[in-house]
C-alpha positions in Angstrom: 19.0 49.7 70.9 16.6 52.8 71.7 17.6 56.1 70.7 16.1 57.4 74.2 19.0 58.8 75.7 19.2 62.1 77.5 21.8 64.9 76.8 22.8 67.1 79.8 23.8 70.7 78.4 26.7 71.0 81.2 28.5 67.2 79.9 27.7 68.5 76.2 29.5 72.0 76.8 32.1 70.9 78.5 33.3 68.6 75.4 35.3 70.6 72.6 32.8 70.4 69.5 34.2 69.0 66.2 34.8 70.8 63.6 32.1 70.4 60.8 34.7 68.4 58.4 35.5 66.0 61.4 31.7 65.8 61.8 30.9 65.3 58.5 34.1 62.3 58.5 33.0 60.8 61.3 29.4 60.5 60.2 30.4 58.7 56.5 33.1 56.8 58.4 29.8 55.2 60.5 27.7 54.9 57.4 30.4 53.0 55.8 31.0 50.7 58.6 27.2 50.1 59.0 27.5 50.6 63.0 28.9 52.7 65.7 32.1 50.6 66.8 32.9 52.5 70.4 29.8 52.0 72.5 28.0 55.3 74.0 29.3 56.4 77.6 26.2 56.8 79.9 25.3 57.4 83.7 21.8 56.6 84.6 20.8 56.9 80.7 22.8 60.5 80.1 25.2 60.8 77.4 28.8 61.1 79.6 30.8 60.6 76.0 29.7 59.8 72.6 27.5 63.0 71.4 29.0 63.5 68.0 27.3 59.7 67.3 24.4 60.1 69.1 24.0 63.2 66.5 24.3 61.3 63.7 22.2 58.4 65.2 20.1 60.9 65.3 19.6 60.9 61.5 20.4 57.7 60.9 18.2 55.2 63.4 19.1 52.4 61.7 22.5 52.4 62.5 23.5 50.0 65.2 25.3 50.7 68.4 25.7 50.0 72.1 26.2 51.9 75.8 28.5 51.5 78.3 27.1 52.6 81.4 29.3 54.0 84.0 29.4 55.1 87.6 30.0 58.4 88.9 29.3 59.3 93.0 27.7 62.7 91.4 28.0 65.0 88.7 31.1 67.0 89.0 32.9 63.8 89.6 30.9 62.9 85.8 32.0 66.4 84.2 36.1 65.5 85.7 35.9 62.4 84.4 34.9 63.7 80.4 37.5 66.6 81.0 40.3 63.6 81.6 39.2 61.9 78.7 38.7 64.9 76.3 42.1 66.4 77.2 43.8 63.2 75.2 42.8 64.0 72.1 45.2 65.4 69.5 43.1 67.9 68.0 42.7 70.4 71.1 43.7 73.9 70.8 45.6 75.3 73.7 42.9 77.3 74.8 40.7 74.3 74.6 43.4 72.5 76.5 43.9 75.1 78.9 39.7 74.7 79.5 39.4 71.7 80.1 42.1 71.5 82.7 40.8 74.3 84.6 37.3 72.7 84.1 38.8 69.5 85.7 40.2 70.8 88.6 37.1 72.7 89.8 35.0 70.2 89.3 37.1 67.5 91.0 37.4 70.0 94.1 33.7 70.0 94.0 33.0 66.2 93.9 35.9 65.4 96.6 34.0 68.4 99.2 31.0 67.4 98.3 28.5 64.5 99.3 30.5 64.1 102.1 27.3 62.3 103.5 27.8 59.3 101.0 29.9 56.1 101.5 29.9 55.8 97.6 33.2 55.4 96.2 33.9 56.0 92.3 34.3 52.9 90.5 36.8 54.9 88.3 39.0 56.1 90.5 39.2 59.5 89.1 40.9 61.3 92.1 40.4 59.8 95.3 42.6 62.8 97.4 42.0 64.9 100.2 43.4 68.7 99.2 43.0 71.1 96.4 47.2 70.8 96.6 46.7 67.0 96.0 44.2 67.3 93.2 46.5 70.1 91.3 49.1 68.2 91.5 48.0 65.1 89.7 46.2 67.1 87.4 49.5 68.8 86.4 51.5 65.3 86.5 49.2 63.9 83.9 49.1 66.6 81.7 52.7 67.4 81.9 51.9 70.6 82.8 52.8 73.0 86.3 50.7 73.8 89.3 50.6 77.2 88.7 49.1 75.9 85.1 46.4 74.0 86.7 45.6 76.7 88.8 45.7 79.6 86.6 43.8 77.3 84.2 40.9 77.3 87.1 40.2 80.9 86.7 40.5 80.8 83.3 38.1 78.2 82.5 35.9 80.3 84.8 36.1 83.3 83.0 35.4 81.8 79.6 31.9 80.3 81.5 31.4 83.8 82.6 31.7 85.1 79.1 29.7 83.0 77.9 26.7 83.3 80.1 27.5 87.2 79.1 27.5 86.9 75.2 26.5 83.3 74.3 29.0 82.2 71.5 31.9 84.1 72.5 32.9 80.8 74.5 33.3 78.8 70.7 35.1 82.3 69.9 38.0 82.3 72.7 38.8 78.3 72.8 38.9 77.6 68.8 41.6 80.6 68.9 39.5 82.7 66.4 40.2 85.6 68.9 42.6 85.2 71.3 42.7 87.3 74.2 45.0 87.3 77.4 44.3 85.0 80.1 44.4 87.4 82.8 41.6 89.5 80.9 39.5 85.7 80.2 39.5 85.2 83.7 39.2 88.9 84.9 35.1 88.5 83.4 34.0 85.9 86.5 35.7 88.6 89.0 34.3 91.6 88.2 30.6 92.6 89.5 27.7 91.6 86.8 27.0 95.1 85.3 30.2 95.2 84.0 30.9 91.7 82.6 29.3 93.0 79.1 32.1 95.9 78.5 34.8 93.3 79.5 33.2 90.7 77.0 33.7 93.0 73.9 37.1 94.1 74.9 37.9 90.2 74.5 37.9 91.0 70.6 40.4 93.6 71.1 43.3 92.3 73.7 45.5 90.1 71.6 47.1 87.2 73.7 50.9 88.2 74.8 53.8 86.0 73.5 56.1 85.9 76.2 52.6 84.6 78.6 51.6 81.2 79.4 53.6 78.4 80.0 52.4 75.6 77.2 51.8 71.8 78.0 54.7 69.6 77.1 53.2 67.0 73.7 51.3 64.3 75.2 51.4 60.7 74.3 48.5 59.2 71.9 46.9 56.2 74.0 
């Protein structure tokens, strides 16, 4: 199998990155299994799922593995589909939760107003509704979570992007909890005016996240 794949830097950021012990186990469980057992998610030859392997396939080209390819109708309904299937692992913080679901929602709004032009029809099924009301409230069904989570999540995730593009590395900063600031001042950076994102960026360090605050998702069942 050919190592040619492409990585797409929005799929890649959008995925919580391992930390470097679960890197470095995952890599010697594959060495000592002598090939990658869950095959590669692709679209169209980009990495959807699977970049922590393709990494260490990377360094290790004679390690055998295989693709999956899937089909997506565009992009954001791509990026909705690896937010639904990163927010089942056990290891998320709930600011890397909380990202992801936010991420979701946007990007399913985007995919179900977009291409109204085309007659394709996701073969996954990822969300087939009409309204942003619809689409929040599956989102908050299947991760046992509110609405007003889901929606409050949305601006959220948008601030932390926001930050980001403001201070790159602040966005690994906020969502592995080493600083933890409120969500009203996260999402408060993608609302105010460019020239003043940076101030609000290093303020991030010094607001402390409030107890009595954010409603928490409910444990979720391991598949």
């Amino acid at each position: 199998m050919s190592l040619h794949l492409t990585i797409d830097p929005e799929f890649q950021g959008t995925i919580p990155p391992l930390q470097e012990e679960e890197l470095k186990q995952l890599e010697e469980n594959i060495l000592t299994d002598g090939v990658v057992i869950n095959p590669l998610i692709v679209w169209d030859g980009v990495i959807v799922d699977g970049h922590n392997r393709y990494r260490i396939l990377q360094k290790h080209p004679e390690i055998q593995f295989t693709t999956y390819e899937k089909k997506f109708p565009d992009r954001y309904a791509a990026i909705a589909w690896i937010c639904k299937n990163q927010m089942g692992r056990r290891n998320l913080t709930p600011q890397q939760f909380k990202y992801l679901v936010g991420q979701r929602y946007e990007a399913e709004k985007q995919s179900h107003g977009g291409d109204r032009k085309s007659s394709r029809k996701s073969t996954d099924k990822i969300c087939p509704l009409i309204s942003s009301h619809q689409t929040r409230a599956t989102i908050a069904r299947e991760a046992n979570v509110s609405e007003g989570f889901v929606q409050n999540a949305a601006g959220y995730a948008k601030g932390v992007d926001a930050a980001e593009e403001t201070e790159p590395g602040i966005k690994q900063e906020i969502l592995s909890g080493s600083i933890k600031p409120t969500e009203k001042a996260v999402a408060a950076i993608a609302k105010a005016p460019p020239e003043e994102r940076p101030a609000l960026v290093q303020q991030l360090r010094k607001a402390k996240e409030t107890e009595k605050s954010e409603e928490k998702p409910k444990p979720r069942r391991s598949a």
